[in-house]
N, C-alpha and C positions, 0 to 999 in steps of 0.2 A: 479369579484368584482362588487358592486352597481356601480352606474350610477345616476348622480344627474338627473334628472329633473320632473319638475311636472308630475303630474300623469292624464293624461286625461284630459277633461274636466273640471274646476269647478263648482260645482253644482250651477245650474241654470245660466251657464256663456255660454258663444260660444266657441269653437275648438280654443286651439292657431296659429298663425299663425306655422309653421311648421318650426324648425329647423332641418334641415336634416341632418346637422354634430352630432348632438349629437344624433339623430335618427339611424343614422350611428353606431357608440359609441354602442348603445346597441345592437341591429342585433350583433355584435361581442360578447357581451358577453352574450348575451343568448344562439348563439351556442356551448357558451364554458359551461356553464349550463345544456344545453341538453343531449353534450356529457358525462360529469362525470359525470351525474344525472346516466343516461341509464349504465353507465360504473360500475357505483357500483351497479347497481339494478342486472347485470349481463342477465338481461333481456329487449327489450322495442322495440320502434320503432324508429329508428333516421332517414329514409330518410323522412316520411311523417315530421319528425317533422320537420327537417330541409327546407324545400320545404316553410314553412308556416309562416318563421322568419318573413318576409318584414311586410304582413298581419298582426299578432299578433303586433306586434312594434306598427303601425300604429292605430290600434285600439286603444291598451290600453293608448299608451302615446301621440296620438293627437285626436281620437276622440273620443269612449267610454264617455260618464258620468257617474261619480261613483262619491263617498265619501269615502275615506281612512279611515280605521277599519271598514270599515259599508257595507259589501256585500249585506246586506239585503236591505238596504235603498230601500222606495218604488218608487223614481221618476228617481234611476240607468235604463241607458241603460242595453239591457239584451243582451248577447253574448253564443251563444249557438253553443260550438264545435263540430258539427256531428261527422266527423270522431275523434272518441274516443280514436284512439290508438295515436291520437297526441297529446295526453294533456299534454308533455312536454313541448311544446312551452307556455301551459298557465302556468303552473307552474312556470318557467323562468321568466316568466315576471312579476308573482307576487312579486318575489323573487326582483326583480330588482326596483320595485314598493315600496318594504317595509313592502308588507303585509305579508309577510311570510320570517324566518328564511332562509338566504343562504344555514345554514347548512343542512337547514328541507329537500333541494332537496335529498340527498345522502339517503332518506331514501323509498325515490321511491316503490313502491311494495311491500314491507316489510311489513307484519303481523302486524296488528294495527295501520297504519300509515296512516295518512290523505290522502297522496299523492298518491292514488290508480293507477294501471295501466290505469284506463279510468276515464272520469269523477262520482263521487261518489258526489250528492248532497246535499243524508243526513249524508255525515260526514265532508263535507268541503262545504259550501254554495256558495263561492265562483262562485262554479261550481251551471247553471244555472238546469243542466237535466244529470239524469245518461245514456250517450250516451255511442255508440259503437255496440250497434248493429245496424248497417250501415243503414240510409235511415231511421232513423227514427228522426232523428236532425231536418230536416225541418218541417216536421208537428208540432211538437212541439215550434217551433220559429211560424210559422204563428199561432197558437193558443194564441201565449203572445201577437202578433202584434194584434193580432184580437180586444186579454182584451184592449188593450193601447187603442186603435179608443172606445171601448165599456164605456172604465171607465173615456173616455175624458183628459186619461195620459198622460203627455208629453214623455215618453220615446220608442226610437227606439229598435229595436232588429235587430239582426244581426246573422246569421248562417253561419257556415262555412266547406261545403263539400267537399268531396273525391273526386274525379273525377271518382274512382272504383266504389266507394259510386252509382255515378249518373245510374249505371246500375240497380240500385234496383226501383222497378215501384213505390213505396210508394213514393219516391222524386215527380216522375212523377203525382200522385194524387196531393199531395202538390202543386207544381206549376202550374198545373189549378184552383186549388181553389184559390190560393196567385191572379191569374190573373182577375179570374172570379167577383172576389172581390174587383178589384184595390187596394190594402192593400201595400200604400205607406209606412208604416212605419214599412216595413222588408224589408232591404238588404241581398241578399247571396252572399259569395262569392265562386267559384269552387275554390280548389286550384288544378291547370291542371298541375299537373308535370308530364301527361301520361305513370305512371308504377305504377303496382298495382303488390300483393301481391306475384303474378304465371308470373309474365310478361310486357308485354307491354300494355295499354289501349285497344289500336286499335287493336291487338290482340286476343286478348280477348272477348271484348266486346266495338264494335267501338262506341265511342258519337257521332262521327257527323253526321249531322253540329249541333253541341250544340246550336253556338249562334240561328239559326234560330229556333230550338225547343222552347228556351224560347220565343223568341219572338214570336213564333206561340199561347203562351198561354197568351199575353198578356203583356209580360217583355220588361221592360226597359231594352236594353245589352249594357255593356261595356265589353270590351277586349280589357286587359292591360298586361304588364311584371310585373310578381306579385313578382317578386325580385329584384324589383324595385320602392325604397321608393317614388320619385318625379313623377310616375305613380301610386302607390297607391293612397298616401295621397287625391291628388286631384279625387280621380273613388270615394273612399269612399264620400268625400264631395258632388261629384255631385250626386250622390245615395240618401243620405237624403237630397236635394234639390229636387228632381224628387217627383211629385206629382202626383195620380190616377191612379200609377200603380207602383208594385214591379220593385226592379232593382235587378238583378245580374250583378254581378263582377267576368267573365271569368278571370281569373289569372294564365297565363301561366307560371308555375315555374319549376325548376328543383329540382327531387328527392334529395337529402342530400345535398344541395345548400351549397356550402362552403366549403366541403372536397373531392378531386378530385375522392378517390379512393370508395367513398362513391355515388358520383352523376349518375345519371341516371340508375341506376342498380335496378332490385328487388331482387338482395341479399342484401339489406340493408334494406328493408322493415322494418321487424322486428328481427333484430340479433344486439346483442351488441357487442362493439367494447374493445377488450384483452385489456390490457395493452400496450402493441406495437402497436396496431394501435392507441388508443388513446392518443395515445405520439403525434403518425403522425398527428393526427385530430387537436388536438390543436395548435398544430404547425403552419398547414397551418392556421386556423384561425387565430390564434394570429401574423400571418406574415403580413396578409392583412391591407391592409389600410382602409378595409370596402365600398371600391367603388366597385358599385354592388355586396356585398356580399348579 
C-alpha cells in the first residue's frame, strides 16, 4: 500500500532532514511491490532488485530533486539505473511516490505496458536511459553530468551499478574519463551484493580491490552497508558535497535482502517466485519490523 511522505527534494529546496522510521515504512513495502510486481509478470529479477531497496528509498525520498507529474522538468536530478534488470525497484518507488498507479505494477512485461522489463525511455520518461545492456549506465550518466557543468545546471546525476556489471571495461573507460575530468556532479553507486547471474562475483570475475581501482582513477570512495538506510542517507549527502572529483558509493548489500530463501543465492537472479513462495516472501517481509531490512 502507499506510504505517506514527501517525495524528494523540493524543487529548488535542500534534502529533508531524514526520517528513517518512515524511510523504514517504505524499504517494506516496496519489497512487497517487487515481489508481486515479478510474481504476476511470471518473469523478472528479484534478487538484484531486492539487494538495491535501501539505495532506491533513499534517493527518491530524501535526495533526488524532481517535481511530481513532471519527469521531464529541466532542473530534475537525473537517476540513471545501469543495471536494467533491476528496474523494479524504480518502478516501486514510483508507485509509492504517486506517480504511477499501484495497480499499473502487476502489469510488469506485458505487451504494451509502460513498465518494460528494463528501462524503456521513450515510453515512460520517467526512465532517464534505455539501460540494460550492462556497463553502458555510466557513460551515459557522465555525459548528463558533463551537459549539467556545460549548460551551468543545477542538477546532479546519479548511476547505479551491478557489481557483475563492473566486469565490463566500458564502466572502466567511464571512470577514467568521470576522473580525468573531476566531474563532481556524478555520484555512482556499486550495488555489491557479490552474486551475479552464473555465481559468485569473485568467482567469476574478481573486483578487487574495487575501492582502490576508483581511487586509482581519481574517485572519491565511500564504502558503506547499502542496507542500511542511516549509512546510505548520509554517503549519498556527502557525495554531493565532495567537490573536483566524482564519488562512488561502494554499497555492500545482499542479493534478495529481505527474503531469507531468496538472499545470497544466484538462483534468484532472475526467476520469479510461484505462488508458494510468494506467500513465503511476503510473509517474511511483512513480519519484519523493517530494522535492517
Amino acid at each position: 500500500m502507499p506510504v505517506s511522505l514527501s517525495a524528494g527534494t523540493a524543487a529548488g529546496g535542500s534534502p529533508p532532514a531524514a526520517d528513517y522510521a518512515a524511510l523504514q515504512r517504505i524499504t517494506r513495502t516496496m519489497r512487497e511491490h517487487i515481489l508481486e510486481m515479478i510474481a504476476a509478470a511470471g518473469s523478472g529479477h528479484p534478487g538484484g532488485s531486492l539487494s538495491a531497496v535501501e539505495i532506491v528509498t533513499a534517493l527518491y525520498f530524501h535526495k533526488l530533486r524532481w517535481k511530481k507529474g513532471e519527469p521531464t522538468w529541466p532542473a530534475r536530478d537525473r537517476f540513471v539505473i545501469s543495471k536494467g534488470h533491476g528496474v523494479p525497484v524504480v518502478y516501486a518507488a514510483l508507485a509509492i511516490a504517486g506517480e504511477i498507479p499501484v495497480d499499473e505494477l502487476r502489469t510488469l512485461r506485458r505487451l504494451g505496458s509502460r513498465l518494460q522489463g528494463h528501462p524503456d525511455h521513450a515510453g515512460f520518461p520517467w526512465m532517464e536511459a534505455a539501460t540494460g545492456s550492462l556497463g553502458q549506465g555510466l557513460s551515459i550518466a557522465l555525459g548528463m553530468a558533463l551537459a549539467s557543468r556545460l549548460d551551468g545546471a543545477p542538477y546532479h546525476v546519479y548511476a547505479l551499478l551491478g557489481d557483475g556489471e563492473c566486469q565490463a571495461g566500458q564502466v572502466w573507460e567511464a571512470a577514467m574519463a568521470a576522473g580525468k575530468y573531476g566531474v563532481h556532479e556524478l555520484t555512482t553507486i556499486v550495488d555489491y551484493n557479490k552474486v551475479q547471474l552464473d555465481g559468485l562475483v569473485k568467482d567469476i570475475l574478481d573486483l578487487e580491490p574495487l575501492r582502490d581501482k576508483f581511487a586509482s582513477f581519481g574517485w572519491s570512495v565511500l564504502e558503506i552497508d547499502g542496507n542500511d538506510l542511516p549509512a546510505v542517507v548520509p554517503a549519498l549527502d556527502q557525495a554531493t558535497a565532495t567537490r573536483g572529483k566524482p564519488t562512488v558509493i561502494i554499497a555492500h548489500t545482499t542479493k534478495g535482502k529481505g527474503v531469507s530463501f531468496m538472499e545470497g543465492t544466484h538462483k534468484w537472479h532472475g526467476v520469479a517466485p510461484n505462488d508458494e513462495e510468494l506467500a513465503r516472501a511476503l510473509a517474511e517481509v511483512r513480519g519484519t519490523d523493517g530494522q535492517g531490512s
